[in-house]
C-alpha positions as CSV (number, residue, x, y, z in Angstrom):
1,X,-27.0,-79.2,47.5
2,X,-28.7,-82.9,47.9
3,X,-31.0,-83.7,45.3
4,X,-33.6,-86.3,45.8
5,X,-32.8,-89.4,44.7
6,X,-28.6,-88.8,44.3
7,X,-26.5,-89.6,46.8
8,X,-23.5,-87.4,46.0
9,X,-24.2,-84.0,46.4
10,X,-24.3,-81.1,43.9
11,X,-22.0,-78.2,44.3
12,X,-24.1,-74.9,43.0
13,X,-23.7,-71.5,42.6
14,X,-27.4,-69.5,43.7
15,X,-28.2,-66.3,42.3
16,X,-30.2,-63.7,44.1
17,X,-33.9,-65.0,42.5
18,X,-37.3,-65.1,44.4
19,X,-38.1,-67.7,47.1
20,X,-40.8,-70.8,46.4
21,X,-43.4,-69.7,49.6
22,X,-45.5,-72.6,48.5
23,X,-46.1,-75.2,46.3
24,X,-49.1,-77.0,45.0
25,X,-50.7,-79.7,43.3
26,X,-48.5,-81.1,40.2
27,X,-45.6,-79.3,42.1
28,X,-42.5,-81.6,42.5
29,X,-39.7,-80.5,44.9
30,X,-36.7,-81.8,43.5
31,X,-33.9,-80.2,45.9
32,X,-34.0,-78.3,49.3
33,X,-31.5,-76.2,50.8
34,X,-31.8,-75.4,55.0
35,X,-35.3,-77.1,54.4
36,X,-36.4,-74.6,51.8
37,X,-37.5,-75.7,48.0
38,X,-35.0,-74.5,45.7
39,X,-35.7,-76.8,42.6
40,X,-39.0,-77.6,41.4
41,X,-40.6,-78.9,38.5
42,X,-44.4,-78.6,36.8
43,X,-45.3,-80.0,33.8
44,X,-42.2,-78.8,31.4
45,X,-41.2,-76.0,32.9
């Protein structure tokens, strides 16, 4: 997994969870995988 600003990549394990289908304002995208947001962070959470 390559996380934005890293240059080694992360080795992760996914569980089945629901898909980010979009993201809005205050929405960071902190990793992709195959193009596809898989970490993001708002606010705190």
């Amino acid at each position: 997994l390559a996380l934005d600003g890293e240059r080694e990549p992360l080795r992760a394990v996914f569980i089945r969870a629901p898909r980010f289908t979009a993201t809005g304002p205050g929405v960071e995208v902190l990793a992709r995988l195959d193009d596809e947001p898989v970490l993001v962070l708002q606010d705190n959470i």
